[in-house]
C-alpha positions as CSV (number, residue, x, y, z in Angstrom):
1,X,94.1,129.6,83.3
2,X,97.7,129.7,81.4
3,X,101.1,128.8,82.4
4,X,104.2,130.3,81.6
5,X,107.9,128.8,82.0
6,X,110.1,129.9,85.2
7,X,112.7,130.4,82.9
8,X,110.7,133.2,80.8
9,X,110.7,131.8,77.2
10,X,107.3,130.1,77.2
11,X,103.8,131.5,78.7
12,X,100.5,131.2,77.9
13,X,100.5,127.7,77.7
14,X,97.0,125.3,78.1
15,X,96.7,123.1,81.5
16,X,96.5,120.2,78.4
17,X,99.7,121.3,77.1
18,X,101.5,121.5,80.5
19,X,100.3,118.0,81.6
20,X,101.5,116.5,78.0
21,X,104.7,118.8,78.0
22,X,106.2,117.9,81.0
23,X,109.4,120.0,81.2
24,X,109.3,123.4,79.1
25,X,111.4,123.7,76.1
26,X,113.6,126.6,77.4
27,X,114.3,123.6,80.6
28,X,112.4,125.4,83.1
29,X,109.5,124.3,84.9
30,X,105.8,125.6,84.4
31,X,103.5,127.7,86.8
32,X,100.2,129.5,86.7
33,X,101.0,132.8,85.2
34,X,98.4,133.7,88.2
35,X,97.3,132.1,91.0
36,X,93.5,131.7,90.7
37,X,91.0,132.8,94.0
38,X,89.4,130.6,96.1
39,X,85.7,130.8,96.5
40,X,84.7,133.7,99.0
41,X,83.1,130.8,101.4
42,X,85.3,128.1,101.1
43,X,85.6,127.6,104.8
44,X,82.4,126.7,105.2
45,X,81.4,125.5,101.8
46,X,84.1,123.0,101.6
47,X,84.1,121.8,105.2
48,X,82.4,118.7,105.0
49,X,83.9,117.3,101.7
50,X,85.5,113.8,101.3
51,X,89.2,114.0,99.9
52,X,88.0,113.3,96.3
53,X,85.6,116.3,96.7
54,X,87.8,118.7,97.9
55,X,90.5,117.5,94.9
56,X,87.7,118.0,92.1
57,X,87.3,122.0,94.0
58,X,90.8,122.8,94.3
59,X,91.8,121.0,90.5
60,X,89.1,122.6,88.9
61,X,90.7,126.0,89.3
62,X,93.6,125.7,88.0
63,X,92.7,123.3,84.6
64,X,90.8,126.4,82.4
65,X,88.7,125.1,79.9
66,X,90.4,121.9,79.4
67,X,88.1,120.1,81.4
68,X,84.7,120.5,82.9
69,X,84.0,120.0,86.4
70,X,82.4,116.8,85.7
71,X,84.9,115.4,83.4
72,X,87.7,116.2,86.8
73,X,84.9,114.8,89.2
74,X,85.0,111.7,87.4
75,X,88.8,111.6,86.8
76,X,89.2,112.2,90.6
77,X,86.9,109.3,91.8
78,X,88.5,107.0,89.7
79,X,92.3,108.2,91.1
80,X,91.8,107.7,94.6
81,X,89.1,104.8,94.1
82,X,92.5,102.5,94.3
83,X,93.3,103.9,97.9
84,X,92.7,101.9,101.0
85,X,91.1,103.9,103.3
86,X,87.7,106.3,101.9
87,X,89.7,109.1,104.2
88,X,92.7,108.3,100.8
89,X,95.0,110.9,103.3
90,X,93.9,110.1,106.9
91,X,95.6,112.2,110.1
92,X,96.2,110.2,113.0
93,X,97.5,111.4,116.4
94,X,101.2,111.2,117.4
95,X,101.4,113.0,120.9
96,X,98.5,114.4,122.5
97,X,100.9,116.0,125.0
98,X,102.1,118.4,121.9
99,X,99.2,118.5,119.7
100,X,102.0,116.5,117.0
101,X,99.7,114.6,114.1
102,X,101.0,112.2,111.4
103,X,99.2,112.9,107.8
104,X,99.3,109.3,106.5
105,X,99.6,109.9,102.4
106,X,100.4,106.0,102.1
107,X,97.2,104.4,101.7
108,X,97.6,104.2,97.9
109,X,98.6,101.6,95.7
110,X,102.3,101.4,95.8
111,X,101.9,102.9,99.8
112,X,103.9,105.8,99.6
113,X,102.7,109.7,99.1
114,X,103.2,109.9,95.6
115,X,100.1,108.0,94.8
116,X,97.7,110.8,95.6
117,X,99.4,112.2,92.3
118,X,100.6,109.7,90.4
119,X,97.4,107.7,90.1
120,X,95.5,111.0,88.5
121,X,98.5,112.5,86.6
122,X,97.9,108.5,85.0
123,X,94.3,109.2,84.3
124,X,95.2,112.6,82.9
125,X,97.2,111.2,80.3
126,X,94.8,108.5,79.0
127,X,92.0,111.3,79.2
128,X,93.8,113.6,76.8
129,X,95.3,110.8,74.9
130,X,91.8,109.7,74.2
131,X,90.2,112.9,73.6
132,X,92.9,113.4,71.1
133,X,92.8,110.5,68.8
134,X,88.3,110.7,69.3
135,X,89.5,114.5,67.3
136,X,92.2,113.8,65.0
137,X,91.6,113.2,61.6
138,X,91.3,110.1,59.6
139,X,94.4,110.6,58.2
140,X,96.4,111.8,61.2
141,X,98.3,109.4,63.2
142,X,98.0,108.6,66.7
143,X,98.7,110.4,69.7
144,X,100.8,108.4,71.7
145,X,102.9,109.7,75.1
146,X,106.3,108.0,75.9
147,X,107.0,108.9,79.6
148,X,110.6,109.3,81.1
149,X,111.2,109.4,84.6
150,X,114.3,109.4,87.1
151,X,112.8,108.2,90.5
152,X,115.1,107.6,93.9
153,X,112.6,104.9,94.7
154,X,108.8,106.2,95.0
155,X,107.7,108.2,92.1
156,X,109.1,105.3,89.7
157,X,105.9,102.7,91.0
158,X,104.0,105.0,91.7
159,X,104.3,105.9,88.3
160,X,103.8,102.2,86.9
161,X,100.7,101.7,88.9
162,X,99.1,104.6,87.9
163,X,100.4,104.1,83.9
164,X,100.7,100.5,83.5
165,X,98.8,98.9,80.7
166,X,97.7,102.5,79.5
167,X,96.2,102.4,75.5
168,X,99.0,104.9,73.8
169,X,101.4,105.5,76.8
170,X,104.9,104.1,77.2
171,X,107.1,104.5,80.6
172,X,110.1,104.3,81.0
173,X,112.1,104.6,84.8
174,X,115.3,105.3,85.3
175,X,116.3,104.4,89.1
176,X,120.0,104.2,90.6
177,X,121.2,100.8,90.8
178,X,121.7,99.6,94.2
179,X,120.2,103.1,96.0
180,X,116.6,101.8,96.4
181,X,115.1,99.7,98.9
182,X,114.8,96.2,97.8
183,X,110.7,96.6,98.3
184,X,111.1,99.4,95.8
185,X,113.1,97.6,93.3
186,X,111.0,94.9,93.6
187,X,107.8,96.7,93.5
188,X,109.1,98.5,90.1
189,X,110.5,95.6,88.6
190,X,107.9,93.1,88.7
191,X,105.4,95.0,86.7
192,X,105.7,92.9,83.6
193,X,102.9,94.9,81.3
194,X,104.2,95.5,78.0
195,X,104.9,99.2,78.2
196,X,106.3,99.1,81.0
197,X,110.4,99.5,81.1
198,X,112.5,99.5,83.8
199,X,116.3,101.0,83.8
200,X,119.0,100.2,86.2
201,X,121.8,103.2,86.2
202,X,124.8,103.4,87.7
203,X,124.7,106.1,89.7
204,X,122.9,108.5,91.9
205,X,119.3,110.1,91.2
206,X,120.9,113.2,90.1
207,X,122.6,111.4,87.5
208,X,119.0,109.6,86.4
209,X,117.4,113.2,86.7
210,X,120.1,114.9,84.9
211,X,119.5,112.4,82.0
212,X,115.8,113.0,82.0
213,X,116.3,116.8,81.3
214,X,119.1,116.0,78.7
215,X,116.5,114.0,76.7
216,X,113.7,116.8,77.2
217,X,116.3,119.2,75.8
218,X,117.1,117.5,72.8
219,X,113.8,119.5,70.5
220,X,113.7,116.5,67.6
221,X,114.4,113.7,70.2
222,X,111.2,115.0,72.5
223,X,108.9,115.7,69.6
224,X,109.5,112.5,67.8
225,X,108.9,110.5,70.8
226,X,106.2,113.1,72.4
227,X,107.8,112.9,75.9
228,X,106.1,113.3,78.9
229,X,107.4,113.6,82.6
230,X,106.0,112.0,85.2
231,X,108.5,113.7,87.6
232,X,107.5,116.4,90.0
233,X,109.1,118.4,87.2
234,X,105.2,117.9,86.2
235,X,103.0,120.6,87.1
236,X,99.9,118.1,87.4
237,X,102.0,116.2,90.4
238,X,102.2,119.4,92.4
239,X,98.1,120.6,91.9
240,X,97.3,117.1,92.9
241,X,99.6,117.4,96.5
242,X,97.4,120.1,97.0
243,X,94.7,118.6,98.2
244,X,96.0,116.7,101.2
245,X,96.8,120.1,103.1
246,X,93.3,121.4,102.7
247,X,91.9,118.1,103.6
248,X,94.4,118.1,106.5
249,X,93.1,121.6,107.8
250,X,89.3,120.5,107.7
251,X,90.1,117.6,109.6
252,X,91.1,119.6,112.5
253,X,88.4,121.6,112.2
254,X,86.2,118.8,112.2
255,X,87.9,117.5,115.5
256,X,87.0,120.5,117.3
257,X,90.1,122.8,116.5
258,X,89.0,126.7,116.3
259,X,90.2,128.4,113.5
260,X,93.7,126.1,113.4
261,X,96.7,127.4,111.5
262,X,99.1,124.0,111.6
263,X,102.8,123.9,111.7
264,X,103.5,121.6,108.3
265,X,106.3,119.7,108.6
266,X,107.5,117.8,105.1
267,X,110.3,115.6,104.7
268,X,112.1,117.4,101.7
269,X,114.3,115.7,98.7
270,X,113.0,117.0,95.6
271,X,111.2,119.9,97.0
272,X,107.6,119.1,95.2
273,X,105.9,117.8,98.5
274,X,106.0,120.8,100.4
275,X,106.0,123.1,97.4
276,X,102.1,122.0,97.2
277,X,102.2,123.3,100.7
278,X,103.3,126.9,99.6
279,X,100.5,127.0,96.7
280,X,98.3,125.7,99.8
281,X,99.3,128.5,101.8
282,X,99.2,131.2,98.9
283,X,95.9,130.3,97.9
284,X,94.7,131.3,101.0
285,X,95.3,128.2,103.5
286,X,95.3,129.1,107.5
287,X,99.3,128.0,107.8
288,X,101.4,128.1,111.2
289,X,104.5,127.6,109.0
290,X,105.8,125.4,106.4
291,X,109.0,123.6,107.8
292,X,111.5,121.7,105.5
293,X,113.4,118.5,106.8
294,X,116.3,117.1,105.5
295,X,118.2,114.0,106.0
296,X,121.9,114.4,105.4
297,X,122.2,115.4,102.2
298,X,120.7,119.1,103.2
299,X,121.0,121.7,100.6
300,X,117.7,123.5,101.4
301,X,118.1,123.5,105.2
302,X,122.0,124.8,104.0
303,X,120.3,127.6,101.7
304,X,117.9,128.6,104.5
305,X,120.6,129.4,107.0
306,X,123.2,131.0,104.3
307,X,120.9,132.4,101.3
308,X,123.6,130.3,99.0
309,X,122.1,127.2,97.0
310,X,124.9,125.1,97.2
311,X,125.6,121.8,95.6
312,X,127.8,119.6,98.2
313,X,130.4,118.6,95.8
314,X,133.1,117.6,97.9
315,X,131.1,114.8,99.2
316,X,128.1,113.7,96.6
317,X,125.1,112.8,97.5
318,X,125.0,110.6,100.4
319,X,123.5,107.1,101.3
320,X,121.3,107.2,104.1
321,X,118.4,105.5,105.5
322,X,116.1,107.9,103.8
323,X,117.0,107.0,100.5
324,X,114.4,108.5,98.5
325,X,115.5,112.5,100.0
326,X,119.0,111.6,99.3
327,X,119.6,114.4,96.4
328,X,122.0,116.6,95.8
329,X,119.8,119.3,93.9
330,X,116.5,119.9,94.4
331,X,114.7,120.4,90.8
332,X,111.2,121.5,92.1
333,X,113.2,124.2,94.0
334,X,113.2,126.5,90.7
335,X,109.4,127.3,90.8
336,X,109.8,128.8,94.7
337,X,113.0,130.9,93.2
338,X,111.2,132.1,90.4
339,X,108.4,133.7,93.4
340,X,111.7,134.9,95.2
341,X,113.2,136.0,92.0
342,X,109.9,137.9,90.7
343,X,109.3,139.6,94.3
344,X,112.3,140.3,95.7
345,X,114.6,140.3,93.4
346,X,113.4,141.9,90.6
347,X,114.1,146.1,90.5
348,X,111.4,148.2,91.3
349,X,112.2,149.9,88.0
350,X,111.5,146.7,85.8
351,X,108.6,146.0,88.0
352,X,106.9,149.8,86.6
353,X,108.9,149.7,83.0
354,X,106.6,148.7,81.0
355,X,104.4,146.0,80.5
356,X,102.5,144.0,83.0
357,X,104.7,140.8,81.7
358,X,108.4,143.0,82.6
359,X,108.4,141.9,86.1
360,X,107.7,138.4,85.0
361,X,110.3,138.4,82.1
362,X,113.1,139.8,84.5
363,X,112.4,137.0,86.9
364,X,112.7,134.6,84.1
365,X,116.1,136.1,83.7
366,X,117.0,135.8,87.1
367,X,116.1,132.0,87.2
368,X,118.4,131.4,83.7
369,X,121.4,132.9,85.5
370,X,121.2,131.1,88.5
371,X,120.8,127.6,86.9
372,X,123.6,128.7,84.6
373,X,125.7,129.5,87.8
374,X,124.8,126.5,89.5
375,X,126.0,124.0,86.5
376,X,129.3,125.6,85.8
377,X,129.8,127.1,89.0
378,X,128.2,124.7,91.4
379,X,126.0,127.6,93.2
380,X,124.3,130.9,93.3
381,X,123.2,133.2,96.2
382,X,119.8,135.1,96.6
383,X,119.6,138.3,97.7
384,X,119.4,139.0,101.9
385,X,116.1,140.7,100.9
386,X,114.9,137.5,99.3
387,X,116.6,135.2,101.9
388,X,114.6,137.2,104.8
389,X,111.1,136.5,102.5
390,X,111.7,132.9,102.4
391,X,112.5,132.2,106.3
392,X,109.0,134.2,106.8
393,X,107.5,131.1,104.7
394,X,110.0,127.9,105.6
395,X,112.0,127.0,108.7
396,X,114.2,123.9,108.1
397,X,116.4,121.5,110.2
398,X,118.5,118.7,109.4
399,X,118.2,115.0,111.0
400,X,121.5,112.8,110.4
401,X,121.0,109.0,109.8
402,X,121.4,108.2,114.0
403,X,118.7,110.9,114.7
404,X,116.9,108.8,112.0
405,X,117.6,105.4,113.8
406,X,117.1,107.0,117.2
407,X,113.4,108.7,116.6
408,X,112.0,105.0,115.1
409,X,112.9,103.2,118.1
410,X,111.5,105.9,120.5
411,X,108.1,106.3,119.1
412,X,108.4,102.2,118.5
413,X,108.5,101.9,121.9
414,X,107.2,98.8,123.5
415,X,105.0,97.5,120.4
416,X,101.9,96.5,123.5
417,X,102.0,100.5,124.2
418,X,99.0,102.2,122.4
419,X,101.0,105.3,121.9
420,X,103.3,103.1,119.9
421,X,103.5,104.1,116.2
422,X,106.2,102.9,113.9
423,X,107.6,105.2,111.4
424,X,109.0,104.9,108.1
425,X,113.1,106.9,108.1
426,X,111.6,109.6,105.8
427,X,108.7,110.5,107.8
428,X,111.2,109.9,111.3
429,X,113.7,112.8,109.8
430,X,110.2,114.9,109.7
431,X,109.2,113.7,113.6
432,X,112.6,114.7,114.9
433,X,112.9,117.8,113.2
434,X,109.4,118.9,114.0
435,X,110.7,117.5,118.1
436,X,113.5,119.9,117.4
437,X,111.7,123.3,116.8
438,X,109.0,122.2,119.4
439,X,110.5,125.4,121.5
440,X,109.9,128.0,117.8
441,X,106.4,125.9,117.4
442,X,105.2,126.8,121.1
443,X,106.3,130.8,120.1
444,X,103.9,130.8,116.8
445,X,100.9,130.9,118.9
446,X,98.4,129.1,121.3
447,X,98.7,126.2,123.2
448,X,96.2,124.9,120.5
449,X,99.1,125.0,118.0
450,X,99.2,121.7,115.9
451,X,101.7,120.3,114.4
452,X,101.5,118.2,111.4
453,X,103.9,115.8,110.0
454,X,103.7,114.3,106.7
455,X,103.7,110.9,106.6
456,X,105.1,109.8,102.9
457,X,105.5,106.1,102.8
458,X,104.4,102.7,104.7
459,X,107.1,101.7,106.9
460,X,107.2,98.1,105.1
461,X,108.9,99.9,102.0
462,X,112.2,100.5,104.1
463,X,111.8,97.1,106.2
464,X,115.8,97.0,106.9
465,X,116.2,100.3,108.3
466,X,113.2,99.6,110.2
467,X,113.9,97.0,111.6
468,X,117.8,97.9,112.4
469,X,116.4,100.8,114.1
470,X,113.7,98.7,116.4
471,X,115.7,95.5,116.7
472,X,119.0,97.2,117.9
473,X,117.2,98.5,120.8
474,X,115.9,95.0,122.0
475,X,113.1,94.5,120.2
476,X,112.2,91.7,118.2
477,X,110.3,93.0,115.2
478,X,109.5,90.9,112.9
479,X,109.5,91.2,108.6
480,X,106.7,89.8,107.9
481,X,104.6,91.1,110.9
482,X,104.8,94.7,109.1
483,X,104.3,93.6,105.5
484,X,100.6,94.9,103.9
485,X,99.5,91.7,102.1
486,X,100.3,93.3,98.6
487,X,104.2,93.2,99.2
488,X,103.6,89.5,100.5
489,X,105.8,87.9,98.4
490,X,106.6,90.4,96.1
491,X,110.8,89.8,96.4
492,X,109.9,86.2,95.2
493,X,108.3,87.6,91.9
494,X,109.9,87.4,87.9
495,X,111.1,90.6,86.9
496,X,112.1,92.5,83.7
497,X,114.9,95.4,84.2
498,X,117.8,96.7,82.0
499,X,121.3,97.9,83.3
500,X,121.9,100.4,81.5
501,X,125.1,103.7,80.9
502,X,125.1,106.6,82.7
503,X,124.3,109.0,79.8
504,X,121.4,109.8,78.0
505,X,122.7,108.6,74.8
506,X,122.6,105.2,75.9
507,X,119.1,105.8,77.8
508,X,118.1,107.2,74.6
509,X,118.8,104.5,72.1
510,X,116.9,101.9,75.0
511,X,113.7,104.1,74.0
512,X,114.5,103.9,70.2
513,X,114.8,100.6,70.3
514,X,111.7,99.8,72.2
515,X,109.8,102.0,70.2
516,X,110.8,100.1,67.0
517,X,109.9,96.8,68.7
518,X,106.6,98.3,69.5
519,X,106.0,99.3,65.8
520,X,107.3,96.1,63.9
């Protein structure tokens, strides 16, 4: 299994080099140069496994001979060994009346969706580490990872838990000052572990991102530091997201559900979640459609309707109650393009040219144009051909922040009601949008049709939209009553964080420094 860069100047990279890599030199993102098969009787053969099982199947294809099944078996126990619930990804029902589930991927750590890959990208990183230094020579000096990551709230502890106190690995997480929730901040700020560093910018997440990807361009600056990304940017975060929609499927079947071919409905910032849903889908994975919901900052559910990816530059990115969607560009959005790009896009003529690589090379092209146009132009369009191929894969809708409010309260309800479920605002934009297309759902097929809506984070993590949301509409819900014990507290604890300038210069003179410190 090799990789190669969506932006053509890099291919046949290692699984080991990938994970350790991050970003791609030429700034694109890496994929499988091909997708690998899955086993002829994987319906039946896998039907039975436990979440960690099916993860050690579906990661085993895609790691080459970097690591036995064994050595992933035993990386994937240890992962999801810190989740709550032996089920790590449980579905629970919504409304019977519509066959409308919630896929619950907060049972982690840090309780939000990004610890089903955050906890082994973690593990993956010490692994290698490890193995490295066990090879190198006496002489040699030690591998060591420094890890930079821009998070709008959940990948930055998710990324501390699964990193913190890590032999040879130093993190360091950029967040947006004053654009996370307070339980974020909090749960990112109290990790006091050594190499653990916490920056404060002001600005949006796109800033923080866009500072991440200035340091990974900067050649000497990476290699002297070894950077790694912890960002979906990551190809590790995406295999892991895999998992959860298999493990999704066989629990309908399990439940009685014939040959089901679920609606997925993902709550979409950065684009990474329900990307693992397309490599789901083109691995072979029985899917209804995969559906894309947006809060109001909506440039996928704008470039599904127009075929233009649009930046929305007259208003920035905007707050909402959904904080951790609220991006104005989404980065893992490049790796779909570059299937668009290589399909669709690409001439027939290139496609028969020459060598089996042309079609790939030309798509690489494609991709370095289009992110060219979007930075100094502040979009691109796709072809009506290629537009056409990607509303046969995603629908999309778009929830604005009283929709948000709205759907929490309703499925609240009275709190004594058994059909009562409280939601957190990012999974609430994927329940309204799902209630929204119910009429196109019905059309796809059978009254058996089920729809499935990600779940991505406990609703604890965004207690004051919560609560405005429930409490405005007469109830009296209380803080405390929703806190899991591990955030009892938690705003009460020291913390270590630096405020920091919005540019990379001054983010990267924060990692020089620390790295001196380190060494003195």
């Amino acid at each position: 299994m090799k990789y190669r860069s969506t932006r053509g100047k890099a291919s046949g990279q290692s699984f080991e080099s990938v994970v350790l890599e991050g970003l791609a030199a030429d700034g694109g993102l890496y994929i499988p140069e091909h997708l690998p098969s899955l086993p002829a009787d994987w319906q039946t053969a896998w039907a039975q496994l436990s979440f960690p099982q099916l993860a050690t199947e579906l990661i085993s294809l895609f790691v080459g001979d970097d690591m036995t099944h064994a050595e992933v078996e035993r990386l994937v126990a240890k992962s999801y060994s810190t989740f709550d619930t032996a089920q790590v990804t449980p579905l629970v029902n919504l409304d019977n009346s519509t066959n409308t589930h919630i896929l619950e991927l907060f049972h982690g750590p840090t309780f939000a969706f990004k610890d089903v890959a955050l906890q082994f990208l973690g593990n993956l990183f010490e692994f290698f580490l490890e193995r490295r230094n066990a090879q190198k020579a006496a002489d040699e000096p030690t591998h060591k990872i420094t890890v930079v990551g821009a998070t709008s709230g959940d990948t930055g502890s998710a990324a501390i838990y699964g990193l913190r106190g890590k032999k040879n690995v130093s993190v360091f997480i950029l967040h947006p000052k004053g654009r996370v929730s307070p339980i974020q901040e909090a749960q990112m700020t109290t990790v006091l572990d050594a190499n653990v560093h916490n920056l404060s910018i002001t600005g949006t997440f796109d800033d923080c991102q866009d500072i991440v990807k200035q340091l990974f361009g900067r050649p000497e600056f990476k290699r002297d530091h070894s950077l790694g990304a912890i960002n979906s940017i990551n190809w590790a975060r995406i295999l892991a997201q895999i998992t959860y929609y298999f493990y999704a499927y066989f629990t309908l079947v399990q439940q009685g559900v014939k040959n089901p071919k679920p609606v997925f409905v993902v709550p979409s910032g950065n684009f990474g979640d329900i990307l693992a849903g397309y490599y789901a889908q083109s691995l072979g994975l029985p899917v209804g459609k995969l559906v894309i919901a947006t809060n109001e900052n909506d440039i996928l559910d704008r470039f599904l309707r127009s075929g233009r990816y649009e930046k929305n530059s007259e208003s920035g990115v905007l707050a909402t109650p959904s904080p951790a969607m609220d991006i104005l560009v989404s980065s893992n959005f490049e790796r779909f393009l570059w299937y668009l790009a290589r399909n669709y896009e690409v001439s027939q003529d290139a496609a028969s040219a020459g060598t089996q690589d042309s079609p790939d090379q030309a798509a690489g092209e494609i991709i370095r144009k289009w992110m060219g146009q979007l930075k100094t132009e502040g979009s691109f369009a796709v072809s009506e051909r290629a537009l056409q191929a990607a509303r046969q894969i995603f629908w999309s809708g778009r929830c604005s922040d009283a929709d948000t409010y709205e759907t929490i309260a309703r499925h609240y309800g009275n709190d004594k009601d058994s059909s009562s479920y409280l939601l957190d605002p990012h999974t609430a934009v994927g329940v309204y949008v799902a209630e929204t297309l119910r009429a196109d759902i019905d059309k796809l097929g059978s009254s058996d049709v089920h729809t499935i809506c990600l779940s991505t984070a406990h609703p604890a993590k965004f207690s004051e939209a919560v609560l405005k949301a429930v409490n405005d509409k007469g109830h009296h819900l209380d803080f405390q009553s929703i806190l899991p014990q591990p955030f009892v507290g938690l705003l009460e604890k020291p913390r270590r964080c630096v405020e920091c300038e919005n540019s990379a210069d001054a983010v990267a003179k924060v990692i020089i420094d620390q790295a001196a410190l380190a060494s003195s």
